[in-house]
C-alpha positions as a printed Julia matrix, in Angstrom:
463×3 Matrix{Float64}:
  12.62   88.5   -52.6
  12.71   85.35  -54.28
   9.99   82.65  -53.26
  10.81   79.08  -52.95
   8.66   76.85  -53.75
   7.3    73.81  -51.48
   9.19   70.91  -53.48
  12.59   73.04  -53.27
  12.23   73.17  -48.93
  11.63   69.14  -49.15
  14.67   68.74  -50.94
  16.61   71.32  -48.84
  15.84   69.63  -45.36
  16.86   66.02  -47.01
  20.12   67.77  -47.63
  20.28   68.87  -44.53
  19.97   65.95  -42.97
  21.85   63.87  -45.09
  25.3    66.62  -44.11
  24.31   66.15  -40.41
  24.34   62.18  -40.69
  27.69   62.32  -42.59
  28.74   64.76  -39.88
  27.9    62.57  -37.55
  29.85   59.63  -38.68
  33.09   61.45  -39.22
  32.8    62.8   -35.68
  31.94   59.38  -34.0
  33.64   56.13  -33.79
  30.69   54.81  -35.08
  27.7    55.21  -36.89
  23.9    54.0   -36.68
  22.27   52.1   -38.85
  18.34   53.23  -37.75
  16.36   51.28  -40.53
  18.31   47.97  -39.63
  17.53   48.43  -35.86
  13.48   48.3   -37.16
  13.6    45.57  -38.95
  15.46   43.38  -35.9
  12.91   44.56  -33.25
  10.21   42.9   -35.68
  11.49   39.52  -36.03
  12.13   39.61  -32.0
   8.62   40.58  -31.43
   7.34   37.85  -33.82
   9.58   35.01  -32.52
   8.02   36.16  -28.89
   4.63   35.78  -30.02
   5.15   32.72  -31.49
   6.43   30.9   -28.64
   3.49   32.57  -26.16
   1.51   30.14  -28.85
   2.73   27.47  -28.77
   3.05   27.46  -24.93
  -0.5    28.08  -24.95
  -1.42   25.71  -27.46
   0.37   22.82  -25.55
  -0.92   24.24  -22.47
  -4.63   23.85  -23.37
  -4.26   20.91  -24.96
  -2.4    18.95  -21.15
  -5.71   20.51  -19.57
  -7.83   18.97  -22.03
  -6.19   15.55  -21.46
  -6.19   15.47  -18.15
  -9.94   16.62  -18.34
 -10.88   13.18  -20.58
  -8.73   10.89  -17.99
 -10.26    9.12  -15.29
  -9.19    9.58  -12.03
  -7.61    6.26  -10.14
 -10.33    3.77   -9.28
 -10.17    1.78   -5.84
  -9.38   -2.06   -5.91
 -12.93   -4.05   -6.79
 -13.7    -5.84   -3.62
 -14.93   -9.92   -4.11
 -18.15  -10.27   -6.12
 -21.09  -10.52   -3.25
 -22.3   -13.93   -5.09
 -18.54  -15.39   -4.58
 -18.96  -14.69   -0.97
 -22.45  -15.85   -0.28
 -21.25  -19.46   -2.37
 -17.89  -19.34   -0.14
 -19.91  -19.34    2.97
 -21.97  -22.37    2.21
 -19.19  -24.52    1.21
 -17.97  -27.38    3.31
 -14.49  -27.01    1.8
 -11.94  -24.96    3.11
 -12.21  -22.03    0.91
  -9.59  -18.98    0.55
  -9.33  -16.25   -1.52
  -5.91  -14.22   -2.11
  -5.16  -10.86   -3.33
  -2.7   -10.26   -6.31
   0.17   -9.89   -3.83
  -1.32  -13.41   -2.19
  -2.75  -12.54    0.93
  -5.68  -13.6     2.38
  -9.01  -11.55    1.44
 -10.86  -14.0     2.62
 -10.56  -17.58    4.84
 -13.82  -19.78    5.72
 -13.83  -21.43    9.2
 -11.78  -24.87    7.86
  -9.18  -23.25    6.66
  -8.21  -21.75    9.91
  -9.24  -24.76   11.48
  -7.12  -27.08    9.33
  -4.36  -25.0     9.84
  -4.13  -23.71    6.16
  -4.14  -19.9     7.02
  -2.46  -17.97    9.49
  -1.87  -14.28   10.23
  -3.29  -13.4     6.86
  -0.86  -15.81    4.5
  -1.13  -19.02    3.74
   0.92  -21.73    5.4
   1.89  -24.72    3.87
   4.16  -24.6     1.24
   2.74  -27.58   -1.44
  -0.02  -25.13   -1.72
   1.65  -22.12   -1.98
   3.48  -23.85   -4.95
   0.43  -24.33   -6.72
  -0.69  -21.46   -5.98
   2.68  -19.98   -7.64
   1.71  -22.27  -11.06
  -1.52  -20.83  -11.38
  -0.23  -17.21  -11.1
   2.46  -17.42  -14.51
  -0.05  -19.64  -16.44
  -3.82  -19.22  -15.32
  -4.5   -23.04  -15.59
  -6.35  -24.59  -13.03
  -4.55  -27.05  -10.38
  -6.34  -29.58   -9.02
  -3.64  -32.41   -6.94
  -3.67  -34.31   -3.73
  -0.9   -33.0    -1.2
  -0.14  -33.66    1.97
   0.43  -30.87    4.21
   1.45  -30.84    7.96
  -1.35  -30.23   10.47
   0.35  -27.35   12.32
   3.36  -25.46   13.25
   5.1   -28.37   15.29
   5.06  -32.02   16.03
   4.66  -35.04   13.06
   0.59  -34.54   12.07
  -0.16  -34.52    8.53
  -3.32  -33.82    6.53
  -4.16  -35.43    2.93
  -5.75  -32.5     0.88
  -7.41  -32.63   -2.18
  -6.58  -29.13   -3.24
  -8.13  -26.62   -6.37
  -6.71  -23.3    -6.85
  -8.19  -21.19   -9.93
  -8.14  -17.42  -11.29
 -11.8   -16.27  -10.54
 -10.7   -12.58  -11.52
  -7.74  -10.61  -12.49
  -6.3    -9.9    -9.25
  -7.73  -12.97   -7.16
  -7.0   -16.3    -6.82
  -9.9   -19.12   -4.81
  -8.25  -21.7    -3.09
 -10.29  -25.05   -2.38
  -8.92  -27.61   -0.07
 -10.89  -30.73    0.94
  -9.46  -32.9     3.69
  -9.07  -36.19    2.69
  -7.46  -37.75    5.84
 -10.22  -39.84    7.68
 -10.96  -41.44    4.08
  -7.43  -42.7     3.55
  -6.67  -43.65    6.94
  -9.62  -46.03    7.5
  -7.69  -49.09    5.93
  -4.93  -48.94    7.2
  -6.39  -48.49   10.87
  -8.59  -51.75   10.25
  -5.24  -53.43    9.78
  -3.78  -52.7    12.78
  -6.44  -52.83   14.87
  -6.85  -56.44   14.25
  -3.49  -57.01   14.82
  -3.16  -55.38   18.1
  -6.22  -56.9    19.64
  -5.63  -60.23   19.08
  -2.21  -59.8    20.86
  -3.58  -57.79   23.57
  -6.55  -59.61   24.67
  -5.27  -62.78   24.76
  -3.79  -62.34   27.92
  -6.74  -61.36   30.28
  -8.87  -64.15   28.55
  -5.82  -66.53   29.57
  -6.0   -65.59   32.68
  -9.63  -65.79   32.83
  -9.64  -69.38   31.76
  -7.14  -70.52   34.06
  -9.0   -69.3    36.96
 -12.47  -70.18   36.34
 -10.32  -74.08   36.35
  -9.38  -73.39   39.36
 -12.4   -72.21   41.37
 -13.75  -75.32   39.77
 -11.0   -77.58   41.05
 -11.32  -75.62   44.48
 -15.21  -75.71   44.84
 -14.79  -77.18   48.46
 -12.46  -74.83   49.41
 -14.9   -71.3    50.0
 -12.13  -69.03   50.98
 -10.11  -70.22   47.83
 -13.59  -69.89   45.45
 -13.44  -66.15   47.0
 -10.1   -65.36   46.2
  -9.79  -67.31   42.68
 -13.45  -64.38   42.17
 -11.49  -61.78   42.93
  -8.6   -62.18   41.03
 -11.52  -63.02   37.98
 -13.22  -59.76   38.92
  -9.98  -57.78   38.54
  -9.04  -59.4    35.41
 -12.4   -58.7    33.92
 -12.42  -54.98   34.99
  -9.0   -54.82   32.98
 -10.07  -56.54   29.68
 -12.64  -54.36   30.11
 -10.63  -51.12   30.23
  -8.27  -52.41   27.27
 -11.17  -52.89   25.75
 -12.45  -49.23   25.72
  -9.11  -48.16   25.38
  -8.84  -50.47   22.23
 -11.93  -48.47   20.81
 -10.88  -45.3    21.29
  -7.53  -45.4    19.84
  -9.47  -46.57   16.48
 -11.93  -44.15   16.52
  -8.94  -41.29   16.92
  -6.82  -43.17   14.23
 -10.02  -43.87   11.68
 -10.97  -40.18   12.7
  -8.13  -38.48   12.17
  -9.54  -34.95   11.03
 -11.66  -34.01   13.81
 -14.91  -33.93   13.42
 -16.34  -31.45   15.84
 -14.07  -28.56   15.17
 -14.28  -25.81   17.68
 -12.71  -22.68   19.98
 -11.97  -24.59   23.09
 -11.41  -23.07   26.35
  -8.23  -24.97   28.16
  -9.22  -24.05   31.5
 -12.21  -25.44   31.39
  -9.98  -28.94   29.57
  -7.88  -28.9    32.64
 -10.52  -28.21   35.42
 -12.61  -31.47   34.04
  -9.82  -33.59   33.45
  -9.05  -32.87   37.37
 -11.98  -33.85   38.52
 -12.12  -36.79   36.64
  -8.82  -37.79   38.1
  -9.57  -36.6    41.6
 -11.05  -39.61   43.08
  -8.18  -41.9    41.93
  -5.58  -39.3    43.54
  -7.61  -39.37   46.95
  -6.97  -43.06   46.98
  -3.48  -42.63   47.24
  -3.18  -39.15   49.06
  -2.24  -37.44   45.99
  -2.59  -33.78   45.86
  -2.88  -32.27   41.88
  -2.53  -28.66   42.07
  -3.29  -26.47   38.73
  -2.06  -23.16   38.22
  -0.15  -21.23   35.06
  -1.76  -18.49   32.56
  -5.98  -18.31   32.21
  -7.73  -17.73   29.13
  -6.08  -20.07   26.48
  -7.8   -21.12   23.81
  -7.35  -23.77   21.24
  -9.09  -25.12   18.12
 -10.42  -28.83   18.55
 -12.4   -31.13   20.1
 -13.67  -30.44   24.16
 -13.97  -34.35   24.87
 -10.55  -35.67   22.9
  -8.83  -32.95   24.91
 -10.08  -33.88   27.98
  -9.62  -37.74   27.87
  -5.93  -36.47   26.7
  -5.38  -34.53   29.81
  -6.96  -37.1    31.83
  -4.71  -40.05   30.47
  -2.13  -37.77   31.36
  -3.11  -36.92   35.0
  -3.86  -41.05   35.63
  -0.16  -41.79   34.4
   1.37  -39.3    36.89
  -0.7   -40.56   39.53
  -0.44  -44.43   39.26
   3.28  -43.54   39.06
   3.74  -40.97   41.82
   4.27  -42.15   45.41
   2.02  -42.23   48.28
   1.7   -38.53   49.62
   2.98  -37.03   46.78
   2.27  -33.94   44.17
   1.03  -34.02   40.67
   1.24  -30.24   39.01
  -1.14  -28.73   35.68
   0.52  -25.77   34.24
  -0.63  -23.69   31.42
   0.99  -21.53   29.54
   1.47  -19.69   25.72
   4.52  -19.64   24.03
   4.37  -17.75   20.69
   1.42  -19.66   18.68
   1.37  -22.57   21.12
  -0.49  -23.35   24.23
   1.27  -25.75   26.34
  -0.26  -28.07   29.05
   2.15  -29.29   30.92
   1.54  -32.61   33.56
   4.54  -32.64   36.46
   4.86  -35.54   38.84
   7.57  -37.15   41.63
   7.02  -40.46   40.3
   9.74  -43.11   39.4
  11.37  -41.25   35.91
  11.77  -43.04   32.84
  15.58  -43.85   31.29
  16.26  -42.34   28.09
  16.15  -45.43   26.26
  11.96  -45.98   27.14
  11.63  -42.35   26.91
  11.88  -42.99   22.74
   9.15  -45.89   22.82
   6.7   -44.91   25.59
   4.02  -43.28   23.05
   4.14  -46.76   20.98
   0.63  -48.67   21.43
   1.22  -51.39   23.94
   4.38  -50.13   25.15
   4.99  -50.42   29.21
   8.26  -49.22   30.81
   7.51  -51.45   33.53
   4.93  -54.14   33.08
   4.63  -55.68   36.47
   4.1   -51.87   37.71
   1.5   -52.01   34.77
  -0.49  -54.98   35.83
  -0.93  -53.4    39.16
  -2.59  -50.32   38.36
  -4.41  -51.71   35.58
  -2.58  -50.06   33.12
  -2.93  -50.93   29.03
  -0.22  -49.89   27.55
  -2.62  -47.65   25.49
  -2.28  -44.25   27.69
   0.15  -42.12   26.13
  -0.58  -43.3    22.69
  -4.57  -42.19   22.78
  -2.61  -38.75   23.96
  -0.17  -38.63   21.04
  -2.7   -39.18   18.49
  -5.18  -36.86   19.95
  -2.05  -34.0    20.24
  -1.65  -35.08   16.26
  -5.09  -34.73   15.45
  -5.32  -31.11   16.89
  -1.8   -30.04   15.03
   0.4   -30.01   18.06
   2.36  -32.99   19.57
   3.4   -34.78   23.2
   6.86  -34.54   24.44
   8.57  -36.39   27.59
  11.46  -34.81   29.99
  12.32  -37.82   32.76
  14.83  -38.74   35.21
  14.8   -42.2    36.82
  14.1   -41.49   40.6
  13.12  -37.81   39.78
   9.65  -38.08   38.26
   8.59  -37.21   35.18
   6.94  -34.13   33.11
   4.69  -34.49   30.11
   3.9   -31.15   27.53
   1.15  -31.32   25.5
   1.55  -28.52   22.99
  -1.28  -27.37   20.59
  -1.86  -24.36   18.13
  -3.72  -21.57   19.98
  -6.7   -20.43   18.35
  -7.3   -17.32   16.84
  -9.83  -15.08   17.51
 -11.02  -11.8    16.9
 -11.06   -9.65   19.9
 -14.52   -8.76   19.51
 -15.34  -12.7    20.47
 -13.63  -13.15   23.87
 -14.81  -12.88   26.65
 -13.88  -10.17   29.23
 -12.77  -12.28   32.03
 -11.32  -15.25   30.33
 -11.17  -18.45   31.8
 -11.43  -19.52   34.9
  -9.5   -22.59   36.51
  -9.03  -24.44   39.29
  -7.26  -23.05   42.02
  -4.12  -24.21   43.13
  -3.34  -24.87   46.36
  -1.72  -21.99   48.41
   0.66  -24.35   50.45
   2.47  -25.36   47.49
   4.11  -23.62   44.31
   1.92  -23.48   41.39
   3.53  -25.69   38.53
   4.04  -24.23   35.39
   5.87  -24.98   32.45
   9.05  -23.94   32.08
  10.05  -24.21   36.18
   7.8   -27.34   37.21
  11.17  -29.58   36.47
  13.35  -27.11   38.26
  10.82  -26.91   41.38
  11.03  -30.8    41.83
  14.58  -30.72   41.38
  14.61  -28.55   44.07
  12.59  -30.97   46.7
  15.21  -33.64   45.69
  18.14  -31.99   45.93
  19.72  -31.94   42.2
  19.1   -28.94   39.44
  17.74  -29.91   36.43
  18.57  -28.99   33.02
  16.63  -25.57   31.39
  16.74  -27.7    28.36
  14.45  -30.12   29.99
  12.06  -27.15   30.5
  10.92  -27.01   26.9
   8.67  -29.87   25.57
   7.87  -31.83   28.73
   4.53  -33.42   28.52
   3.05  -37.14   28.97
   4.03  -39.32   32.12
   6.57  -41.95   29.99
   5.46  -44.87   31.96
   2.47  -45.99   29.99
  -0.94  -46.3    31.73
């Protein structure tokens, strides 16, 4: 036998193999290329890996970023020193956010009507405010601003508004009122006096000649002293009046600035008026919503509600009614003074808050009226940032509003039970704002106007 030799049986099987791949491809429709197959799997498996990379790379390096970021930080709240110097300052202060609302609002600024329900009000300031917001200068002008939501009041403000951090804004306002009244008051008041008081000295003079011409004649000598005596007590009572119409004017801002409860307003400016009511059989009977509260002054309020009460009471009738209602409308608390007196014609209706002004001056002489009534009411309605309004009808009586900005306080600061008033009397409807007109229409026979509901206040003939 012949031997074959290692290298020979190589050789055969690559023969062999090399017939069965050509036997292959003639008895196929197609033929396999094995090596190129290898060589595609590699570059598949390498692309792979290479994007698992960079995924990962990019992966690893978002968690390290987020891992150096800091997390969102909470709005700063005001510096503690800015606070502590806010609360010591006279001024009214206020401090606004970046989207200009209130952060922060001393006790004048609410007072003064500046701020309310977290914005601030008056539009002058807000336009400053606006100025110092695209350019970061300082402002620093005097404006004059109205004193609240309705009725003619103004206040002169020296205003400052300045960037004391990125995001707030301080707001200064000093009231400048009283200062530039003063002058003007002095003025008038010289004016007004001189015309007024001339008349009850007159008649003063003229008398005491003719108790001295009559000095034999007792029963004349006693009724020459009594007309004296009357005409003294009424220079006397224009004289007080005089005052304290120009300490209201020279006042202007009030002084003594603070929550006021109206029931306890209306139940002293009853009593005050009780005794002259009695005289004439009047009955005043109070009723309407407890619990209102306003910013102001206790005393002003009261001598306004008072001058009120007199006025419907010289004017009323024998026997008659004189109603108090209270009530809130919105941001207003309105005090409204009803009587059955004589009415006032449209054409006084416009002039009875003037100083001086009488609808009917013989009428006036006899109750010892001034003329000075319903314009001590207007200005102290003014002063407080509300006003005085008048619905009348000759022969139907009259009905005065006095409307003022309610106060506003936190809940935790009221009391539980509110105020309490005086109550009304249970033989007769309670008067309150908007029906009082329509209830003495009622009595008299004719319906009055709803528009005559809204607004009434003062009496219109002058006391």
């Amino acid at each position: 036998m012949n031997e074959r030799s290692p290298e020979g049986e190589r050789t055969e099987a690559v023969g062999y193999v090399d017939v069965v791949r050509a036997s292959s491809c003639r008895t196929t429709s197609y033929c396999v290329d094995v090596s190129g197959w290898d060589g595609l799997a590699v570059l598949l498996a390498g692309g792979l890996g290479l994007l698992v990379g960079v995924g990962a790379t990019l992966a690893f390096r978002w968690s390290e970023r987020q891992q150096h970021e800091l997390p969102p930080q909470p709005a700063r709240a005001l510096d503690e020193g800015l606070v502590r110097t806010l609360a010591v300052l006279r001024s009214a202060a206020v401090v606004l956010d970046a989207d200009d609302r209130v952060v922060r609002a001393s006790a004048p600024a609410h007072a003064l009507g500046l701020v309310r329900e977290g914005r601030v009000v008056p539009s002058a300031i807000r336009d400053l405010i606006a100025q110092v917001r695209r350019d970061g200068v300082i402002r620093d002008e005097e404006l004059e601003v109205p004193r609240g939501p309705v009725g003619p009041g103004t206040l002169l403000v020296q205003v400052r508004v300045a960037q004391v951090s990125p995001s707030h804004l301080l707001v200064l306002a000093e009231d400048l009122t009283q200062a530039r009244r003063l002058e003007a008051i002095r003025r008038d008041f010289v004016v007004n006096v001189s015309h007024e008081l001339k008349t009850p000295v007159g008649a003063l003079s003229l008398l005491a000649e003719t108790v001295q011409d009559a000095a034999d004649d007792p029963a004349a000598v006693r009724r020459f002293a009594g007309r004296m005596q009357a005409e003294a007590h009424r220079l006397s009572v224009l004289v007080h009046e005089i005052i304290e119409l120009s300490r209201l004017q020279v006042a202007g801002a009030l002084e003594h600035i603070a929550v006021v409860e109206v029931d306890a307003v209306v139940r002293e400016a009853v009593d005050r008026a009780r005794t002259t009511a009695e005289a004439k059989r009047v009955t005043i009977d109070v009723g309407g919503a407890a619990g209102a509260r306003v910013f102001g002054d206790h005393d002003l309020l009261v001598t306004a509600v008072r001058n009120l009460l007199d006025n419907a009471v010289n004017y009323s009738g024998e026997a008659s009614h004189v109603g108090v209602g209270v009530r809130e409308v919105g941001e207003l608390v309105e005090i409204a003074v009803v009587d059955e007196g004589i009415g006032i014609s449209p054409v006084d209706q416009e002039r009875v808050f003037e100083r001086f002004y009488r609808v009917d001056p013989a009428r006036s002489r006899d109750t010892g009226g001034t003329g000075l009534g319903l314009s001590i009411v207007k200005h102290v309605a003014a002063d407080h940032g509300g006003d005085v309004t008048v619905w009348s009808q000759p022969g139907r009586g009259s009905t005065f509003t006095l409307r003022l900005p309610s106060a506003e306080v936190s809940t935790g600061d009221e009391d539980d039970g509110g105020g309490t008033g005086a109550v009304p009397n249970p033989s007769r409807p309670v008067p309150s704002v908007p029906s009082a007109p329509t209830a003495r229409a009622t009595q008299t026979g004719h319906a009055a106007p709803a528009s005559t509901t809204e607004g009434a206040a003062v009496h219109g003939s002058a006391s």
